[in-house]
Structure formats: C-alpha cells, structure tokens
C-alpha positions as CSV (number, residue, x, y, z in Angstrom):
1,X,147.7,134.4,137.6
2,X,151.2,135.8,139.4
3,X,154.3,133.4,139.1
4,X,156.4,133.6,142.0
5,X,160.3,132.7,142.1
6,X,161.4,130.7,145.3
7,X,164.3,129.1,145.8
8,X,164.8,125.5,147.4
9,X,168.3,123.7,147.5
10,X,169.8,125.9,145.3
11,X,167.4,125.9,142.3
12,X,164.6,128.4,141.1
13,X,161.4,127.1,141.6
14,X,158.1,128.5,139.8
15,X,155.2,128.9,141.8
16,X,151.5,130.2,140.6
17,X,149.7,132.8,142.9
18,X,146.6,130.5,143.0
19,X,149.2,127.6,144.5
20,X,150.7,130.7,147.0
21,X,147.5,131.3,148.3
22,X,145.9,127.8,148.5
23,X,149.1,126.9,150.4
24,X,149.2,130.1,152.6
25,X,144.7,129.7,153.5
26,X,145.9,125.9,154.5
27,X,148.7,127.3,156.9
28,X,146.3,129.8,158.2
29,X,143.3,127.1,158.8
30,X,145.3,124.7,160.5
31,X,146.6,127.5,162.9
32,X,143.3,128.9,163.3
33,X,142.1,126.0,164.3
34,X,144.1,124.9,166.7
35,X,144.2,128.6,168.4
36,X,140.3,128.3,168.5
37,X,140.3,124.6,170.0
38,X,142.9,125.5,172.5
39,X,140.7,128.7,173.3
40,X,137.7,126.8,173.9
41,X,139.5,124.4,175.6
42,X,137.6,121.3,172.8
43,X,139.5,118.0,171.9
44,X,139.9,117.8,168.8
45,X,137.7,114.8,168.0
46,X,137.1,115.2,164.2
47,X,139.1,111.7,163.3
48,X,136.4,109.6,165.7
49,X,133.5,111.7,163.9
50,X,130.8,108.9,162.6
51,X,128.8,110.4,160.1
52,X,125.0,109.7,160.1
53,X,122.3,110.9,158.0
54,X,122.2,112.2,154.1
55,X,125.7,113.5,152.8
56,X,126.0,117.4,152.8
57,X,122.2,117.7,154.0
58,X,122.1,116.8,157.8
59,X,124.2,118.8,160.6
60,X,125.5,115.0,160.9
61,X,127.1,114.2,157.8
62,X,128.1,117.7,156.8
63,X,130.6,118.3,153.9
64,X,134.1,118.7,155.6
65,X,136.3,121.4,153.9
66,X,139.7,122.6,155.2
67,X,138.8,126.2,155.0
68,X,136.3,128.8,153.9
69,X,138.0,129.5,150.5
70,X,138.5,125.3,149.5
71,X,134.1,125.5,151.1
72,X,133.7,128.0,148.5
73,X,135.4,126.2,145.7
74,X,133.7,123.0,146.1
75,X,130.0,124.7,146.3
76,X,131.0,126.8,143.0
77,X,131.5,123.2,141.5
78,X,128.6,121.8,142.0
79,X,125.6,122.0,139.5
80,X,122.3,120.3,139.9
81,X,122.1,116.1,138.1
82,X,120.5,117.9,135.1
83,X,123.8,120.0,134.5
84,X,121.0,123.3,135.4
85,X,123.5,125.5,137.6
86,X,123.0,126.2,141.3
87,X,123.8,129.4,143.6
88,X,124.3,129.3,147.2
89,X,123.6,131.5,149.6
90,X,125.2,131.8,153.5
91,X,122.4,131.5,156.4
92,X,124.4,131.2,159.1
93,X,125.9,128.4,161.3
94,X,125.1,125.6,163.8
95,X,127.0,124.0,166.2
96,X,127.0,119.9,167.0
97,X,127.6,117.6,169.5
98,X,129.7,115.5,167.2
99,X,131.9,118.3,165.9
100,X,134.1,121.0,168.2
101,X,133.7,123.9,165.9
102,X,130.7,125.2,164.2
103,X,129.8,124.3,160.7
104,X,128.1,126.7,158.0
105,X,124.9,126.5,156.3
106,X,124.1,127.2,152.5
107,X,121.0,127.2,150.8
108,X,121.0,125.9,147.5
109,X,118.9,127.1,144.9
110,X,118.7,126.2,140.6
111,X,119.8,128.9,139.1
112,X,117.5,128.3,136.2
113,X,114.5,127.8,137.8
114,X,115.3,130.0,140.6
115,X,113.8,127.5,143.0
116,X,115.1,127.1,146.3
117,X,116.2,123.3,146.6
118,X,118.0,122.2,150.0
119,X,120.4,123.6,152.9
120,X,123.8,122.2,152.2
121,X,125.8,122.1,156.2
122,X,129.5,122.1,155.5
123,X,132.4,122.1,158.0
124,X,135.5,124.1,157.1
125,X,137.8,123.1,160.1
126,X,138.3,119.2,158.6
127,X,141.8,118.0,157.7
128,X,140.7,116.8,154.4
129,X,138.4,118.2,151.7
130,X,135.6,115.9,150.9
131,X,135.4,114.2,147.2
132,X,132.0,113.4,146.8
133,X,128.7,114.9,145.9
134,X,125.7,115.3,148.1
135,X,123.1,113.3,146.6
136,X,120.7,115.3,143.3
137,X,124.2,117.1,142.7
138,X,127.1,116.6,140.8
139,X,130.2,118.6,140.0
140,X,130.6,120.6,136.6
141,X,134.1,119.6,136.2
C-alpha cells in the first residue's frame, strides 16, 4: 500500500492508495451513473425501490453495491454458514422493471466441495453498499 501526501487547510494529510482508489471508483460510479441515466433518458428511481423476494437471490431483492470494485469486495467476503469458502463466477446481467440500470449475476459455488450452490443478482449502481448477508452465507470477516 502507496501513502499519498495531500494538503488541506494548510496541513499534510496522509492518504493510503487503497483509500485513493476507493474514493476515486466512488467519484467515477456516481458520474457514470448519472451519464448513463441521462443517456437513457431513466428516472432515477432507486430510493422508491421495494424489495421483494429472498435477499441477494431474486432479480427483486438484489444486493445493491455502489460499484463493480465495492461488488467484488463484498462477494470475496462471503464464505458459506459452515466457514467452507465460496468462488463466484460472472454470468451475465439482467435488466428489471424495478431498477433503471442493469444488475449482474454471480454464480456461487463451495470451493470445497466444488458444488455449484445459487446465482447471487447484485446491483452496482445503488448509493449505498448493502450490510447484510444473503441467507446460507456469511462474511469471513
């Protein structure tokens, strides 16, 4: 990890690379997210979004992430209830009624058993990161 040196009101503040680039891939999300709604001429309807269905496992209730990095981050956190560790792999996207943008859709398999478990659906254009755990997984740490 870099440490940066930034100045604000005339002191020398410290700033870790990891901190730089969540900061700068949160910039970049909320402009690319506007620019796309704005393109495809959506409202930006997220804060009226009802969830329905199971957490993380239905196109209704998907996990909302504010980018593709923090979506990445929060699947490499999660292991199965047991503590056996998962792996995740991309299979495409869907689109929703309830949400303007597309959302992504991960398959989940136990890395020790190498069986293939559920498709996780998570949404990477929310304002805030979601803090809990779709149900049969937890986080590591």
């Amino acid at each position: 990890m870099w440490l940066f040196g930034k100045k604000k009101n005339s002191k020398e503040e410290k700033i870790s690379s990891d901190d730089a680039l969540q900061e700068f891939s949160k910039e970049k999300t909320n402009y690319n997210r506007e620019f796309i709604l704005k393109l495809t001429g959506e409202s930006d309807n997220i804060d009226e979004f009802v969830p329905t269905g199971e957490f993380g496992y239905e196109p209704s209730n998907p996990v909302m992430a504010v980018s593709v990095p923090e979506s990445y981050a929060y699947l490499n956190k999660l292991a199965c209830i047991n503590g056996d560790d998962i792996s995740w792999t991309r299979q495409g996207s869907t689109s929703t009624s309830f949400l303007p943008l597309p959302m992504d859709i991960y398959l989940i398999t136990n890395s020790k058993t190498g069986k293939s478990m559920k498709k996780i659906y998570v949404y990477v254009y929310a304002k805030k990161m979601s803090i809990k755990t779709p149900e049969g997984l937890k986080f590591k740490y």
